[in-house]
N, C-alpha and C positions, 0 to 999 in steps of 0.2 A: 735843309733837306726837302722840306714840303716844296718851295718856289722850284728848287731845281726841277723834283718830280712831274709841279703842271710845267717847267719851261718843256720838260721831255716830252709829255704829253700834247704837247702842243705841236713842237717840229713832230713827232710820229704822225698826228691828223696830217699835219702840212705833207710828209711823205705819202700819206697812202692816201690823198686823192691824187696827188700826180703819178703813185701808182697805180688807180685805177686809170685814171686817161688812158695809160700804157697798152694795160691791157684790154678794155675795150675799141682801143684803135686797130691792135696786133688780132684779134681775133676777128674781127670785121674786114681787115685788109686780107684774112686768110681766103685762096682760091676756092670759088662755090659756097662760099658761104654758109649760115646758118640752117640755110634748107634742103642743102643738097643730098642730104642722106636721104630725107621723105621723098625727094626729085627721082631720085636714083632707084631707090625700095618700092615705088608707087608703080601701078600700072595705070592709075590717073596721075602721072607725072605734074601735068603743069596744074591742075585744080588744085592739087595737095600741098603744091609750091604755092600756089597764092594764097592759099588758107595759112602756110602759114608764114607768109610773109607777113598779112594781117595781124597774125596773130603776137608775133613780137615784136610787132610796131616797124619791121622796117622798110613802111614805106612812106616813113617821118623824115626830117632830117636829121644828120647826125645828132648835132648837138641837144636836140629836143631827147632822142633815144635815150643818151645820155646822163640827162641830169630825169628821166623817168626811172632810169632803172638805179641811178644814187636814189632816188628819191623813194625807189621801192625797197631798199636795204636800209634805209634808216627807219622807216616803218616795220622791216625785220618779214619783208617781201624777198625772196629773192628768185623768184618765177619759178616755171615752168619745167622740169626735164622732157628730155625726148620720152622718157618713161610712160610719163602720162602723171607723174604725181609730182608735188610741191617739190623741189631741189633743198628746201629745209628738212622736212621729212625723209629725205633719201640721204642727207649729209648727217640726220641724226642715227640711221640707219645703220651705216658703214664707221659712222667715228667709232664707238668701242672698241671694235675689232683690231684698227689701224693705233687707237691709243696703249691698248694694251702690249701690240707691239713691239711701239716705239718705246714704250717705259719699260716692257722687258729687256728688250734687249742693250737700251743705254743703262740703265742699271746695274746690271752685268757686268755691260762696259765695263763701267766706273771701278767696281768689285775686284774686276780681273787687271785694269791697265793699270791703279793708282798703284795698287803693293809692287808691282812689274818693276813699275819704274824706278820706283824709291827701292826696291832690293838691287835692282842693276847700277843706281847712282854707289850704293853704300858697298858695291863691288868693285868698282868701276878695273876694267880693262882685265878683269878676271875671266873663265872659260864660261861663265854663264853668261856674261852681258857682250860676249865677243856673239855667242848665239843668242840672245836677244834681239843685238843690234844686226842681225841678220833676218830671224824671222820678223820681226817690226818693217823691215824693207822689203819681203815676201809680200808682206799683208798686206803695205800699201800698193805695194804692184797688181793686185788682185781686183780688176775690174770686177765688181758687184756682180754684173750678168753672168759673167762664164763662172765664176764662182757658187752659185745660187744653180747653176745647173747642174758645174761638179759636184755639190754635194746631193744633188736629186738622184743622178747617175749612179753614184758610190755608194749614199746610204740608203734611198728608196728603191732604187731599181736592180742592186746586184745583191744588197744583204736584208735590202725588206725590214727593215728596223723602222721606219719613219715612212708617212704618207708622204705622196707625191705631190697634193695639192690640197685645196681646202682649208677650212677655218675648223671645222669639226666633221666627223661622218657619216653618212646620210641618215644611220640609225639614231644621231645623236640627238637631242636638242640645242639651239644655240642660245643660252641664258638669256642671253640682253636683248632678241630678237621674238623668242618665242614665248608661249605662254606658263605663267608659272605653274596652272596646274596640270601641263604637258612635262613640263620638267621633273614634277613630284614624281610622276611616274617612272623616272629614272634612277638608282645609283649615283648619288653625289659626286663619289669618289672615280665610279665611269668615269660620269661626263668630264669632272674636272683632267683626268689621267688622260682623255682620249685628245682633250683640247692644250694640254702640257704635248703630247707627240705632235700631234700638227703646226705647234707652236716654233718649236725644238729649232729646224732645218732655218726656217725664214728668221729667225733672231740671231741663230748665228752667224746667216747673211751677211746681217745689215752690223754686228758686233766687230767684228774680225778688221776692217778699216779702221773706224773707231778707236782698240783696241790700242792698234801701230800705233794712232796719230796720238792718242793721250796719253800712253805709257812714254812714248820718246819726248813730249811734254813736260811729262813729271819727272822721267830722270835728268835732262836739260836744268829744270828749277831747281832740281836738289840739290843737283850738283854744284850750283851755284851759290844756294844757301848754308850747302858745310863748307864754304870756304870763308864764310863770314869772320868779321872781329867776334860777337855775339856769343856765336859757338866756340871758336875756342877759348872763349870767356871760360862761358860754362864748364868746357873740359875743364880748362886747368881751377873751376871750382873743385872739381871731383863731382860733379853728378853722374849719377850712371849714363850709359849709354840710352839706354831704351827713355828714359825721362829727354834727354835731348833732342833726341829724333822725331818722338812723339810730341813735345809741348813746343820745342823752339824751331826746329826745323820744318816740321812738316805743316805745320799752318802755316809758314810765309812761303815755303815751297808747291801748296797746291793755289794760290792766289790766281796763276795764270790759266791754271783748271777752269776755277770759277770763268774767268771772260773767253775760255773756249767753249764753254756752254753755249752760248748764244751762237758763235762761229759756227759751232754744230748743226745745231737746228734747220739752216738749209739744207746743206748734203744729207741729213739725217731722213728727213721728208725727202727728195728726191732720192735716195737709196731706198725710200720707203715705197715708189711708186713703181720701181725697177722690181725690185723684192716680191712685192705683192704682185705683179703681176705672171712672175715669174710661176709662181706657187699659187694663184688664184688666191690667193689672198683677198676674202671679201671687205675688203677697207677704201678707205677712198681712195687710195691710191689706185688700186685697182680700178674701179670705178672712173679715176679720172682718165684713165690708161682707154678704160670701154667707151668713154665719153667721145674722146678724141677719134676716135675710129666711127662714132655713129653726127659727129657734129654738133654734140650737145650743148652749144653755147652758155645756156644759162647756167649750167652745171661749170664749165669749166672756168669762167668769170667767175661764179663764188667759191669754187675751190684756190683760185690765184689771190682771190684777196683776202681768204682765212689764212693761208699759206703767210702772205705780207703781212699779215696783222699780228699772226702767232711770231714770227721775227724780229720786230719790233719790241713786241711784248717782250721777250727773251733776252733783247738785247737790255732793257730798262731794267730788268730784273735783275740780271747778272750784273752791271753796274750797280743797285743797289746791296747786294750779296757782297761784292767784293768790297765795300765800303764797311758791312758787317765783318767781315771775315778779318780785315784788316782795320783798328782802331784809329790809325795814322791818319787816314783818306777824311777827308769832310766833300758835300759836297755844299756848295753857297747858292 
């Protein structure tokens, strides 16, 4: 297990520097460049453009640019925002907001799709998995955006149950960002209650795909796993129902759960950038959403390669999970 993990470890580095070339080729070859937004905003246009041509080096050659700004990420540099402040400090700024999220609402997910699908496998072709297998192909028809609106439309703007946008309310304070003894000032139970409604709309966004895709998953593997010799082993032992389902079935039937985790993780994140921008969601995603409209290079080069790093991660993870999950699996 250890060799495989550095073998892993090692093609991941080998992938994400040839995913960084990518992306610093893609966002350099981009029209106007790095400066154009201070070119465009300035009424000293061309000064502002030279300052900061100077000032992110590019009026170096590529490759010199290049292995400075690898060189400033290994030292845990990752420059400048348009902001005016460190892009570490601003990425520290926005992750909570975007982690909490992303771990409420796949969560959920998990909660709501896993029993779905295993109740509709253990139905199969009955009047609830004829409408499952219906709304499951709804949900995935449901582009993120128009969805994320429809529900701002239906439940913030016609029945006023739920904010229209925001992380918390102006009255509020926002735990992770402001000061604790700004917070003391407040009702616990508020703030947490007011950051549960604001929560609510953007999790159910980004869940509802999700949802479709791993419920139809799990009932796919179920279904497959009560057709086993194994089980109806067990049947004709006589063990109960509920002991088979639960001890023999369902752990080799969520296996393909496990390696959809990592699968996720992209669309998850870019549903996260759709999402959040949708609902001002202060997360990075948002941010990288703001970034892109103001030209913020260094921002959106270290958002693409936390992005590639965190998938990576996910993928070696969920390969070593499915090895757990399953005693069978070695890896050499």
């Amino acid at each position: 297990m250890t060799t495989y993990v550095i073998r892993r470890l090692l093609q991941s580095f080998i992938i994400l520097i040839g995913l960084s070339l990518v992306f610093f080729l893609i966002l350099h070859l981009t029209p106007g460049g790095p400066c154009n937004a201070e070119e465009a905003q300035s009424a000293q246009s061309a000064a502002m453009a030279k300052a900061c041509v100077f000032r992110l080096g590019l009026n170096q050659p590529l490759p010199v640019q290049y292995f400075k700004w690898i060189g400033g990420y290994l030292h845990g540099d990752f420059g400048m925002s348009y902001l005016g402040i460190p892009v570490s400090s601003l990425i520290l700024q926005k992750l909570p907001a975007t982690v909490l999220l992303m771990l409420t609402s796949y969560l959920l997910q998990q909660l709501i799709a896993l029993p779905l699908g295993m109740f509709s496998a253990l139905r199969q072709y009955s009047f609830f998995d004829h409408v499952f297998t219906f709304l499951s192909y709804v949900g995935l028809s449901m582009p993120t955006f128009w969805l994320g609106l429809m529900l701002i439309y239906g439940f913030a703007v016609n029945l006023n149950w739920f904010p229209t946008a925001g992380v918390q309310s102006a009255t509020m304070p926002i735990f992770w960002t402001g000061s604790w003894f700004h917070l003391l000032g407040h009702d616990p139970a508020l703030v947490l209650g007011d950051l549960a409604k604001h929560l609510i709309l953007p999790a159910i966004t980004l869940m509802v795909i999700g949802i479709a895709v791993d419920s139809r998953f799990m009932r796919a593997s179920m279904l497959e796993v009560l057709h086993q010799d194994y089980i109806r082993t067990a049947k004709a032992k006589g063990l109960k129902t509920r002991r088979i389902i639960l001890k023999h079935a369902l752990r080799n039937a969520i296996l393909p759960i496990v390696t959809n985790v990592a699968l996720f993780l992209p669309a998850l994140i870019g549903g996260a950038i759709i999402t959040e921008t949708i609902f001002s969601w202060a997360g990075l995603g948002y941010a990288f959403f703001t970034a892109i409209q103001q030209s913020d290079y260094p921002y959106l080069q270290s958002f693409l390669m936390l992005t590639a790093l965190a998938v990576l991660l996910a993928n070696l993870l969920s390969d070593l999970a499915y090895a757990w999950v399953d005693p069978r699996i070695r890896y050499d």
